[in-house]
C-alpha positions in Angstrom: 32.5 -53.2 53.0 35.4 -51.4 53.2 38.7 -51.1 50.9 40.3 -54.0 52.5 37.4 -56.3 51.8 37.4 -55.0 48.0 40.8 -55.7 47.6 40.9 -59.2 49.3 37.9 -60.1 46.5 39.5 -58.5 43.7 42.8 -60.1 44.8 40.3 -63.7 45.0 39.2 -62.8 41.6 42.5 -62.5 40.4 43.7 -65.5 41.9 41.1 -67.7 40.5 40.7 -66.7 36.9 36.9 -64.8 37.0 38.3 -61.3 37.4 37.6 -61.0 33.3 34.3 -61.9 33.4 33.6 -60.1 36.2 34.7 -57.0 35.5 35.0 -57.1 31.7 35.8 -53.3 31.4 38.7 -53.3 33.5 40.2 -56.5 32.0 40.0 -54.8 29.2 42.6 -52.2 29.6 45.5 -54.8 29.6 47.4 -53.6 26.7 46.1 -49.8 26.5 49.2 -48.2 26.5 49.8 -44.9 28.2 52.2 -42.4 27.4 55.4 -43.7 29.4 55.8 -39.9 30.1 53.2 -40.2 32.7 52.3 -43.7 33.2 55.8 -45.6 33.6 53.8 -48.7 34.1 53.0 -49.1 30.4 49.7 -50.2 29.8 46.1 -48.7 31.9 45.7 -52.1 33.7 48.8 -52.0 35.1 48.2 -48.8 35.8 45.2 -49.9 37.4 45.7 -52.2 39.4 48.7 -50.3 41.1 46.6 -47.7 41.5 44.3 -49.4 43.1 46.9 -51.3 45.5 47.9 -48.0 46.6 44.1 -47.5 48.3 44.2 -47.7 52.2 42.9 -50.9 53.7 40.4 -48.5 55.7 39.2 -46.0 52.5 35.7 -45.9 51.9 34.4 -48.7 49.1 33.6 -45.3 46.7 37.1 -44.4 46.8 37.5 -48.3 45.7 35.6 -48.5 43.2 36.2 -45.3 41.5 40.1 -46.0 41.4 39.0 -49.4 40.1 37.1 -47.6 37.3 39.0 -44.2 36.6 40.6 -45.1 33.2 37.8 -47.6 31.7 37.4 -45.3 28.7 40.6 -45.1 27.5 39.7 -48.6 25.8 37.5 -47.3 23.2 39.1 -43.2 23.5 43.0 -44.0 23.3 44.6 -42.7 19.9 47.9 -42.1 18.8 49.0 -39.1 17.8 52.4 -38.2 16.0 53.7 -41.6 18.4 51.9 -40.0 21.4 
C-alpha cells in the first residue's frame, strides 16, 4: 500500500465518522494547541492532518504513517509556559 491508498482510507475514515475510534491517538490532538509561532494552524490535528495531506500520492506507507503519528505525544507532554 502506498501513500495514496492511506490517504484515500484515512480520507474514508474521515468521511464516515470511525477515524476516532480508529486511530484514537491522533483524534486526540484536536485542540492541542501549538505555539502559533511555528504552527499557524492552531491546534496538532490540524497540524496533522495538513501535514499529512502534504505526503506524495507515491511515498512509501512508513513515511505515511510516521507523518500520521509525529506529534501523538504532545497530548499528554504539552504545557504552557509564561503563555508559551
Amino acid at each position: 500500500m502506498n501513500g495514496f491508498h492511506c490517504k484515500k482510507a484515512l480520507s474514508q475514515w474521515l468521511a464516515d465518522g470511525t477515524f476516532p475510534e480508529r486511530l484514537p491517538e491522533v483524534a486526540a490532538l484536536r485542540g492541542v494547541l501549538q505555539s502559533d509561532e511555528f504552527h499557524a494552524e492552531g491546534d496538532a490535528y490540524v497540524h496533522t492532518l495538513l501535514a499529512v495531506d502534504a505526503v506524495e500520492d507515491d511515498a512509501d506507507q512508513r513515511i505515511f504513517w510516521a507523518v500520521l503519528f509525529h506529534d501523538i505525544g504532545k497530548v499528554l507532554s504539552t504545557r504552557f509556559i509564561d503563555g508559551r
